[in-house]
Every structure is written in structure tokens, then in C-alpha cells.
C-alpha positions in Angstrom: 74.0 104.3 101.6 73.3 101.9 104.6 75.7 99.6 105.5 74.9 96.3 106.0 76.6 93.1 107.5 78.6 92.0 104.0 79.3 95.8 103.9 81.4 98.4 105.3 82.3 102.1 105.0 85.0 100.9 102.5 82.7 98.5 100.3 80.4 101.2 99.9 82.9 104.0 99.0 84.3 101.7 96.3 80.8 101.0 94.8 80.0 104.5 95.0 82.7 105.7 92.9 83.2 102.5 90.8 79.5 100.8 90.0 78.9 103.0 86.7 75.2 101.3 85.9 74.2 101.7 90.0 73.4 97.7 90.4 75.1 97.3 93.6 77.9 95.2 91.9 81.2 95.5 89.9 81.6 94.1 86.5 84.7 94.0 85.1 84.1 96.7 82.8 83.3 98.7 86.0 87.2 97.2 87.8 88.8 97.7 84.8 87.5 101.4 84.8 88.8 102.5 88.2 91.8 100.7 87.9 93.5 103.6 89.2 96.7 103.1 87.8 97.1 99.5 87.8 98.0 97.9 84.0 95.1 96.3 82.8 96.5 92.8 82.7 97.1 93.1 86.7 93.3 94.7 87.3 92.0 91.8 85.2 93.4 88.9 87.5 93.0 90.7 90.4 88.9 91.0 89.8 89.6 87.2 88.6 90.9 86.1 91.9 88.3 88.4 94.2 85.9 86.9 92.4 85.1 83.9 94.6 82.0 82.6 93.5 83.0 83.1 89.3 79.9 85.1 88.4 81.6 87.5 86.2 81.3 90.3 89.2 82.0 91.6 92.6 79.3 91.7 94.9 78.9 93.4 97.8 80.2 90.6 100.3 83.4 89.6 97.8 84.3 93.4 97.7 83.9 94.0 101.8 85.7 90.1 102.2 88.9 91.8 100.0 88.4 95.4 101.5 88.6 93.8 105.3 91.8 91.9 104.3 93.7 94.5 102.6 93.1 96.7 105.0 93.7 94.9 108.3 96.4 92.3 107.1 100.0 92.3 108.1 101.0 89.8 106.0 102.2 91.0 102.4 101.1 87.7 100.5 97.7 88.3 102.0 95.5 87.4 98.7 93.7 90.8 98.0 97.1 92.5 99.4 99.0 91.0 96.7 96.0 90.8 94.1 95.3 94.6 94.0 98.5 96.6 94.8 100.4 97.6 91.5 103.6 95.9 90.8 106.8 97.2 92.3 
């Protein structure tokens, strides 16, 4: 899979193992479903809170946005740092 500008390396790992129907997207079925780990109730407001736009799924740009910033941000109360880590 290509990347693209709203993509990256990461964006299109995730969707490769986590988009079950192939659409390009993540439904909340498809979050809750690789939730590796993470209680349900966390998973559930962390898709909630990447979920800028409020369509009921992650696209592509939302899920490189949160990948980018949970993977190059130092600060621990960075929103998809603190959003999709497990609790302590």
C-alpha cells in the first residue's frame, strides 16, 4: 500500500492489521477489535476523542494526525499519548 500525504508507514500498518471489511477506515467495531489489551471502556473514548470530525470512524488522516503525535511527542498529556496508552 502507497502512502500518501494524510498517510504514513504507521497509518498504513495499523489499517492493515485493523480495517477487517478493507474500506480504508476504522469503525469502532474494527478499534475495539485490536484493542490490544486496552479495557474496552478506555479503547471506546480513545476512538471517541481521535475521532475529530464525529463520523463514527477513523480515517486515514485522523489515524496518521494521532499516529504522528504519539509517536513524536514528548509531552505525556499529549492527546493521543494519553488517549491510547492503557492505564497504569
Amino acid at each position: 500500500m502507497a502512502t500518501t500525504r494524510s498517510s504514513s508507514p504507521a497509518t498504513d500498518a495499523l489499517l492493515a492489521i485493523s480495517d477487517e471489511d478493507g474500506d480504508g477506515r476504522l469503525s469502532l467495531d474494527d478499534w475495539l477489535q485490536g484493542g490490544y489489551g486496552t479495557p474496552p471502556a478506555a479503547a471506546g473514548e480513545s476512538f471517541r476523542l481521535l475521532d475529530t470530525d464525529g463520523r463514527g470512524y477513523l480515517t486515514r488522516a485522523e489515524i496518521s494526525v494521532a499516529a504522528r503525535t504519539y509517536l513524536t511527542s514528548a509531552a505525556p498529556e499529549a492527546e493521543a499519548t494519553t488517549s491510547t496508552a492503557p492505564p497504569a
